[in-house]
N, C-alpha and C positions, 0 to 999 in steps of 0.2 A: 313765682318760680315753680311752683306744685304745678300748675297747668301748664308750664310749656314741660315739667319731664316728662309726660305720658307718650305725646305724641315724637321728642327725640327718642324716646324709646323703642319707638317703632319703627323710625327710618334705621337707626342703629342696627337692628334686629334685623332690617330689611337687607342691608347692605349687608351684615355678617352671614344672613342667608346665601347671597349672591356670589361672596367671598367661598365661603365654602362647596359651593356647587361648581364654581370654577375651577376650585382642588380636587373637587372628584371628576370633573371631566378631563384633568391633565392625562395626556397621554403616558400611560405606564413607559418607562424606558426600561428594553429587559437584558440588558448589559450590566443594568444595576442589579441585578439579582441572579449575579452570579460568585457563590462564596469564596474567598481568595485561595482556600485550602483545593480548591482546582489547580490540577499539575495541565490539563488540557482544557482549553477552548474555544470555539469556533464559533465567529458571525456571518449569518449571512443575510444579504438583505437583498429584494426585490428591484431587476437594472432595468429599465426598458431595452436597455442598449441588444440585450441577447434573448429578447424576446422573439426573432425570429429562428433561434435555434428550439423552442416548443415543436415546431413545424415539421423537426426532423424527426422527434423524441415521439410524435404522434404517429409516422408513420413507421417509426420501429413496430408502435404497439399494435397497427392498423394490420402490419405483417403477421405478429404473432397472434390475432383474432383470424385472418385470414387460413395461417396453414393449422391452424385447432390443434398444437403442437403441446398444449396443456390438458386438453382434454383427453389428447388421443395418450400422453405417458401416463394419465391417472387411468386409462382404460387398460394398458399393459397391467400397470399395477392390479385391478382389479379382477385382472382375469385367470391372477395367480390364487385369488383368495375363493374360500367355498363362499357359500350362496350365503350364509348368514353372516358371514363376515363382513361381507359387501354388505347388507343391510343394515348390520348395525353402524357399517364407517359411513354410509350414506346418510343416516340419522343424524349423528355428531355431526358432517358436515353443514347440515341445513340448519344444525341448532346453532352453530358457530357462522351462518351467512348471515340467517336470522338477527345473530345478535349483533354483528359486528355492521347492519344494514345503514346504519345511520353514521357510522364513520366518513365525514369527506375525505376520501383519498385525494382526491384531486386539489382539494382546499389545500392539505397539508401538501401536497408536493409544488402548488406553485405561492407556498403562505408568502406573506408580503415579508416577512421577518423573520427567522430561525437562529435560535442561539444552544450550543449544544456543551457540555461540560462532563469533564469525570475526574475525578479522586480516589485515591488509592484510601477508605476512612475505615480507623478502627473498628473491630465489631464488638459490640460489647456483652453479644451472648454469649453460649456456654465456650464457644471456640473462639477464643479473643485472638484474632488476626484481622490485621487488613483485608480488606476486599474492597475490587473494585464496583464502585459507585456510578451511577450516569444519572443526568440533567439535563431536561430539553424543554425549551420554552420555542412556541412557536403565537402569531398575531396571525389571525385568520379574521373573518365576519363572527362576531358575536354568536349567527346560527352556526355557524359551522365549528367554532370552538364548541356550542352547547350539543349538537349534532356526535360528535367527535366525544366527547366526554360521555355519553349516554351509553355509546358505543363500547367505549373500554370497561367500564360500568356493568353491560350485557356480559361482555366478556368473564370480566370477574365475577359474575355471578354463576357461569359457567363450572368455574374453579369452585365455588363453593357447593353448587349442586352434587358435584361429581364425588368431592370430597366428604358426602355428606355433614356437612356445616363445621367441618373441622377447619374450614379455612374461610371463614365469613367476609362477608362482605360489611364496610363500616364510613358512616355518611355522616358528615357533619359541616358546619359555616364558621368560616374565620370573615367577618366585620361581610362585605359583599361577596366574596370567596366559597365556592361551593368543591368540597374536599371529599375525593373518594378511595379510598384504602381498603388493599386487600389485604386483612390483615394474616396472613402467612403469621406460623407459632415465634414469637422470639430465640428460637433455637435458629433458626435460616436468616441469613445475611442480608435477606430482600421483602421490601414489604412496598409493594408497587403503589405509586399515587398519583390519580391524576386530579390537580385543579385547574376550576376555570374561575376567573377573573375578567368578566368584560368580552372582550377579542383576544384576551389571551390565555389560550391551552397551557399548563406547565405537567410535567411528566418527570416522574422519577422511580427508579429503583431502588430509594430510600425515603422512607416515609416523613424521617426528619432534618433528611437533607433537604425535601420537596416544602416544609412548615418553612425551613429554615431561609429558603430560597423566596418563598411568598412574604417572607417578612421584609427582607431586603427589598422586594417588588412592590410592599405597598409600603413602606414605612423609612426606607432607607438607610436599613440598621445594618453597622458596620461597612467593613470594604468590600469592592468588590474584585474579583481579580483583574478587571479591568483597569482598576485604580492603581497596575502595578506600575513603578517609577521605570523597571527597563522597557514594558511596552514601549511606554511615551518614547523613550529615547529611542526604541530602535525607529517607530514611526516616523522620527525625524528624519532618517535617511532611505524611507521606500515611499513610493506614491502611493494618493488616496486609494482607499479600499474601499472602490466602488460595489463589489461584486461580494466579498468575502473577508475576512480578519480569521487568522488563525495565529493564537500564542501555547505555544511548547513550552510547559516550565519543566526540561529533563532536570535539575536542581532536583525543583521540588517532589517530584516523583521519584528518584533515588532514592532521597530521606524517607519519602511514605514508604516505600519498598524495604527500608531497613527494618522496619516494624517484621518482616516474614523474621528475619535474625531472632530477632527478640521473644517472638512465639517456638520458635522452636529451642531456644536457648531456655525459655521456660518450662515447655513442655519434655523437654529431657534433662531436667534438672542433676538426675543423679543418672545420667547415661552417656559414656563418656563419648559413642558414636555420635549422639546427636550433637554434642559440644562441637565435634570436631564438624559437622556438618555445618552448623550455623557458621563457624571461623571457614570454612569453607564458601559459603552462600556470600557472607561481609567481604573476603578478598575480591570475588567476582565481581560483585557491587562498585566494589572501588576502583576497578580495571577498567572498568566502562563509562564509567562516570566522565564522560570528556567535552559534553555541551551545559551549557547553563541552560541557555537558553534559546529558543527559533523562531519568529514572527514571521507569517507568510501572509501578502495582502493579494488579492485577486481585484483587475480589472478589465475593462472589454475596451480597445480600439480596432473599431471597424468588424472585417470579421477575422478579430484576432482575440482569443481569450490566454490574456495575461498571467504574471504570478510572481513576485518578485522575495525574496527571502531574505531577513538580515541574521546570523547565527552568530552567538560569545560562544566560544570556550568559557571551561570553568576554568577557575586557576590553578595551577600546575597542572593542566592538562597533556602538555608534552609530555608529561615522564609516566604515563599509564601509557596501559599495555595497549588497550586498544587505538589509541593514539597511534603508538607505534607500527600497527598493524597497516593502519587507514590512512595516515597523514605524512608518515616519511618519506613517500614519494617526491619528485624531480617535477614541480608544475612544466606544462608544454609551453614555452616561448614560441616553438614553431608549428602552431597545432596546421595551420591551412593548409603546410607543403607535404603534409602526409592522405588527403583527402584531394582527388579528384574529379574532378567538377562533374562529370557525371554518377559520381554514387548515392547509391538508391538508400543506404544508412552507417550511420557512421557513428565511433563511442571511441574517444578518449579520454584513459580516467589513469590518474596516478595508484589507482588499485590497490591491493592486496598485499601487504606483505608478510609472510608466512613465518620468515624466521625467528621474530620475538616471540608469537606468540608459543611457537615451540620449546624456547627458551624458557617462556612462563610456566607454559604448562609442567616441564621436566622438574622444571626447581622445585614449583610446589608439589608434585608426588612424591619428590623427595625431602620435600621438608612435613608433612602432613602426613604421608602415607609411609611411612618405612617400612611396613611391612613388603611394598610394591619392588624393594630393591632386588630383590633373586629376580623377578620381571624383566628388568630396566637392566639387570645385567647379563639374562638371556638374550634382551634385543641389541643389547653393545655386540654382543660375539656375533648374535646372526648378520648385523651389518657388516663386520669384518670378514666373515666368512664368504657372503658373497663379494666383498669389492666396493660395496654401495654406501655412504652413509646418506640416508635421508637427511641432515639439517646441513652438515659441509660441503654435499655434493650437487644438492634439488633446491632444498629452501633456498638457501645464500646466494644461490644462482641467480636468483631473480628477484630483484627490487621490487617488484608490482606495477610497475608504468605497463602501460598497457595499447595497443590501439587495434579496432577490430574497423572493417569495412566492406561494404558490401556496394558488387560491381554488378551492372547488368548483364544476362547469360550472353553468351554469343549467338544463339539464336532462340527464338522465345519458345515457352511452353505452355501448354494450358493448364500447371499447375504452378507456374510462377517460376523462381529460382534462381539464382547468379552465382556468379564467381564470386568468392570470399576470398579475404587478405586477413592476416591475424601475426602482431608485434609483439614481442615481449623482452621489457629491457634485460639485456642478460650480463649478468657479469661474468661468467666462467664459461667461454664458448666452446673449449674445445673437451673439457671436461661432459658439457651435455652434449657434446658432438658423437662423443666415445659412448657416452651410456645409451645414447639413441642408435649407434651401429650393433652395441650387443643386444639392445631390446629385441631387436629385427633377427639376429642370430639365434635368439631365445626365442621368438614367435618361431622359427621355422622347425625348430625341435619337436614341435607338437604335431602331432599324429595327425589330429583335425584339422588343423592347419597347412597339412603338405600340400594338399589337391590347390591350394590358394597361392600359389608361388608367390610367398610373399620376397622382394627384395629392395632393397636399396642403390641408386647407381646415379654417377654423374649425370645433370641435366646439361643437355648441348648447348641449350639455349640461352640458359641465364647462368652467368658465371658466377662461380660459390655457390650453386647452389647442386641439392642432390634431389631426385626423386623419387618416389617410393609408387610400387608397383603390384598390384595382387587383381587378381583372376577377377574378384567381388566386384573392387573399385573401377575393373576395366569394361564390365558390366554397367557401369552406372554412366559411363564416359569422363570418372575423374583419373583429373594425373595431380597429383597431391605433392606439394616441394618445398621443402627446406632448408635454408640456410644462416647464415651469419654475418650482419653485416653493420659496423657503427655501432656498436654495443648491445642489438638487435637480434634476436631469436627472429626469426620470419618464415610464416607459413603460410602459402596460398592451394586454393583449392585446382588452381595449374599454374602453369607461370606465366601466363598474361598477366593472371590478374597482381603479381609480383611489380612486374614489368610496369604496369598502370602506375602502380603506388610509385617504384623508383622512379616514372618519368617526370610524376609530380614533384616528388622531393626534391631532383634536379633541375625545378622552373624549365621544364623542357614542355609540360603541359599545362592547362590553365588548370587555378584550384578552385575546389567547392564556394570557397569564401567571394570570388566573381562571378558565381553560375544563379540565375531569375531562384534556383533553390533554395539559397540563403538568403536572396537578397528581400523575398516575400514576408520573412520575420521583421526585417525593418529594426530589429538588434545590432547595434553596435557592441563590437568585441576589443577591445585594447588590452594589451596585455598579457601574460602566463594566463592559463587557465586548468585549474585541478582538473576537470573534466567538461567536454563539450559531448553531448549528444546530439542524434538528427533519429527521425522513424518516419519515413513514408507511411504511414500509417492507413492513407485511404487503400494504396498499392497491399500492403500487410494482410488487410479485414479481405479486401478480396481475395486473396490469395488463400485466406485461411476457409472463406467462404466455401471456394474452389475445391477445397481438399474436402471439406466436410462432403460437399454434394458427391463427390467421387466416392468417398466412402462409402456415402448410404446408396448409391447402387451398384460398385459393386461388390461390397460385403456381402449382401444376404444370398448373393449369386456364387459367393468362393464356397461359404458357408454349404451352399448345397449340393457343392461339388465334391467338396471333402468328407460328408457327411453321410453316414449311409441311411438308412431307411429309417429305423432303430433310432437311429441322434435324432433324427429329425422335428419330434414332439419335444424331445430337450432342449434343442434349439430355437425351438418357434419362439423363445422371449428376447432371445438376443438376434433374431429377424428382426425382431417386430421392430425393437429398438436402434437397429441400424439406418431402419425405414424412417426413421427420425430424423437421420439427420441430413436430408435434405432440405427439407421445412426449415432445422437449426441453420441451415446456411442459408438461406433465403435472407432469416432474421440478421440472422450477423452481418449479410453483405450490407444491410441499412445503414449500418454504424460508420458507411464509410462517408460519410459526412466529417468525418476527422479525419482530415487530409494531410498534415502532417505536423508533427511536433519537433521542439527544438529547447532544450535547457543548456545553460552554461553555467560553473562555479569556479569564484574567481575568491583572490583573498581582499577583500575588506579594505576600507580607506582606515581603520584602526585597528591597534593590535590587536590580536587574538581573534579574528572575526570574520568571516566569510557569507559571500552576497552567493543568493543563486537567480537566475533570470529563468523565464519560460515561458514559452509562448507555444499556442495550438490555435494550426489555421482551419476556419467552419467555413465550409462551401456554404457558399449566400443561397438563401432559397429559395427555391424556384430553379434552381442549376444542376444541373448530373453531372 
């Protein structure tokens, strides 16, 4: 029996070797090493699907090499500084290129994996408050993680050079884990760390968050917040997150947030201001508090980049303020028949509603502030005095439903531009009928304003409604018009574009929801919807392009018109920099590869819950 244990001793041996090399070759999974006490975080992982959108992203950058629009603002800059200034900024520069030389930017921008986290976490130095925390683990090539680590490394040595060694740099190894810490004094909230691990880079702005997080990464201690039980469930109801994972815990971040309460309810122990602050700060807190939680996954079909959202409420979220403000709106049942099939963008949102929160605001200054009441009872008289009450007569008015759209001009421009329509649901029509004929009565009182004849008067064209007319406007070619119609505030930038919208509403014309515009998102819509947007976004970037390039020639030309001889050396920096932005629009027209966007939010197949949809269409490459 002695002679056969030697040699199972060895196969034994042999295989527990084999065993364990296998365990350190397991690929790190870096989801697991993200601490639950994260209120935010995001995955993202490597698609092929949208690799031919790189293509576009290179020739942004190819633009901004091309018009030297970095070089040429750092030469502005430098031409304001004397001669030794530039040399010593010239020095720091090359020692910060120098260091940072072996960083792959390009590794980290297309890394195979990204996972990014932050927490609101205690501080436990001399200023005990929260502060926010970040978390970034990213899977590169082995060199380029060790590349990348060397780099931030240089960096932080930088910090210590300059600091003369009051902010050291500090190196050490957890198991294969090579850990580099700037150790900033324990009085500062942040002590930067980068380690590497293999292929994988992690990074933090806390030193024992960054330990904390490597331990999870190689050992699988504790939960991760990805192990949370509402992810899972909300995952059940969106598609795979080929592209991205992002989970919101608003919950948890509230509560981190309450820690500010608590410091300052500390820190002014015997100060009865700050008491009243903190019970200040807590009520806020709790006003707002109206999502638990938000799961948004990101995917790619075709050339379509996806996004789909599932959001809880917390509970008792109806009866906060902000709720009130956001959520008491009238969803659109008939959102198509307000958008006509040729508009260039379009935004219906149940909006804003003003009146609670006015409500909140008054209660608490007068329950918190009493000293505020000789205030609150000068602005009760001044509102009577003129006629006006802002919350009876303005707020209450208007529910917050909303719908804005934008028409093609009637003839084109080479700065873009259209007819606009803009709804607003109104409950007290004739109420802001009145206050908008005195507004106009009160605009003409002003001295400055007499040469602008400004007036108010029947429009012939469109019934109910009135026109508004001044000297400026008639300059610009707008006739601007107002009316009341269906519970409807409505104002168009003339009255076609009125006209447009009522012929939609009245299936007299086709709607957006039948025109190749919508029908490219390949979105299905059923149902009320809180809010539906559209942005022609390629049309947008050009446009915005457009104006930049106009600026920058002919700014420096007004500029020297107005200018006399004297101004002129005062002026040569905001020349130079207007001279910019042609270049800037060159770059920006690039981006018009985002051709256009479309988001919808709708309520939820379960109570308390709301889905959002969105999609962005990418011109295929190789396509103008």
């Amino acid at each position: 029996m002695k002679t056969l244990r030697k040699p199972w001793l060895g196969i034994l041996a042999i295989l527990a070797c084999g065993i364990a090399a296998s365990a350190g070759e397991k690929k790190l999974e870096l989801r697991r090493a993200v601490p639950a006490e994260a209120f935010l975080v995001a995955h993202r992982t490597h698609n092929p699907e949208r690799d031919f959108q790189r293509e576009h992203f290179k020739e942004v950058w190819k633009t901004v090499e091309e018009t030297r629009i970095i070089e040429r603002a750092v030469q502005i800059v430098a031409s304001r500084m004397s001669r030794d200034d530039v040399d010593k900024a010239k020095a720091v520069l090359k020692e910060i290129r120098e260091a940072a030389a072996s960083i792959k930017l390009e590794a980290l921008v297309n890394a195979k994996e990204f996972v990014y986290a932050q927490a609101m976490l205690p501080f436990s130095g001399e200023i005990n408050v929260p502060t926010s925390q970040h978390l970034v683990l990213a899977r590169l090539t082995p060199e380029a993680a060790a590349g990348t680590q060397q780099g931030i490394k240089n960096l932080f040595g930088l910090v210590e050079k300059y600091s003369g060694g009051q902010v050291p740099v500090e190196e050490s190894t957890e198991g294969d884990a090579a850990v580099v810490t700037l150790a900033v004094p324990r009085q500062a909230p942040f002590q930067p760390t980068v380690i590497r691990l293999g292929d994988v880079l992690l990074f933090s702005s806390s030193e024992q968050w960054a330990r904390k997080s490597l331990n999870m990464l190689v050992r699988g201690e504790g939960k991760s917040k990805f192990d949370d039980p509402r992810l899972a469930h909300a995952l059940e109801h969106l598609p795979k997150p080929e592209d991205g994972l992002t989970f919101y815990d608003m919950g948890q971040q509230m509560s981190q947030m309450r820690g500010l309460v608590d410091f300052v309810r500390s820190a002014g122990q015997n100060d009865p201001r700050a008491q009243r602050i903190a019970g200040l700060l807590e009520r806020i807190l709790d006003e707002v508090a109206i999502v638990d939680y938000e799961v948004t996954v990101e995917y790619t079909e075709g050339n379509l980049n996806r996004g789909a959202v599932y959001g809880k409420l917390a509970p008792g979220a109806e009866n906060k303020t902000l709720f009130k403000v956001l959520g008491s709106g009238e969803p659109f049942a008939d959102w198509r028949t307000w958008v006509p099939a040729n508009a260039t963008s379009y935004s219906l949102t149940t909006g804003i509603n003003l009146h609670p929160l006015y409500e909140r605001i008054i209660d608490t200054v007068k329950e918190r502030f009493p000293e505020a009441e000789r205030g609150l009872e000068r602005f009760e008289k001044l509102q009577a005095r003129i006629g006006v009450r802002l919350d009876a007569d303005i707020l209450q008015a208007f529910s917050g439903e909303c719908v804005s759209v934008s028409l093609p001009a009637a003839s084109p421009s080479p700065l873009g531009g259209g007819a606009s329509f803009l709804a607003m649901r109104c409950q007290k029509p004739e109420r802001i009928r009145e206050l908008l004929h005195r507004a106009i009565d009160a605009v003409k009182q002003i001295p400055a304003m007499a040469a602008q004849q400004v007036q108010i008067s029947k429009c012939d064209d469109l019934e109910g409604f009135e026109q508004v007319s001044a000297t400026a406007l008639a300059s610009l070619g707008v006739k601007p018009v107002i009316g009341f119609r269906d519970g409807w505030m409505m104002i168009g930038s003339n009255a076609d574009a009125v006209k447009a919208v009522l012929a939609t509403r009245a299936g007299k014309t086709p709607s957006i929801a039948d025109s190749p515009a919508f029908k490219q998102f390949h979105l299905k819509v059923d149902g009320p919807v809180h809010s539906i947007r559209y942005r022609n976004t390629a049309d947008e970037i050009r446009q915005m392009a457009a104006v930049l390039n106009q600026a920058g020639l002919m700014g420096p030309m007004l500029l020297g018109m107005v200018g006399s001889k004297a101004d002129q050396e005062k002026l040569k920096p905001v020349q130079e920099t207007l001279a910019l932005l042609p270049g800037l629009g060159k770059i920006v027209a690039k981006f018009d590869f985002l051709q256009a966007q479309l988001s919808v939010t709708q309520s939820g197949s379960e109570p308390g819950v709301y889905e959002r949809r969105t999609a962005t269409v990418i011109r295929p490459a190789g396509k103008k």
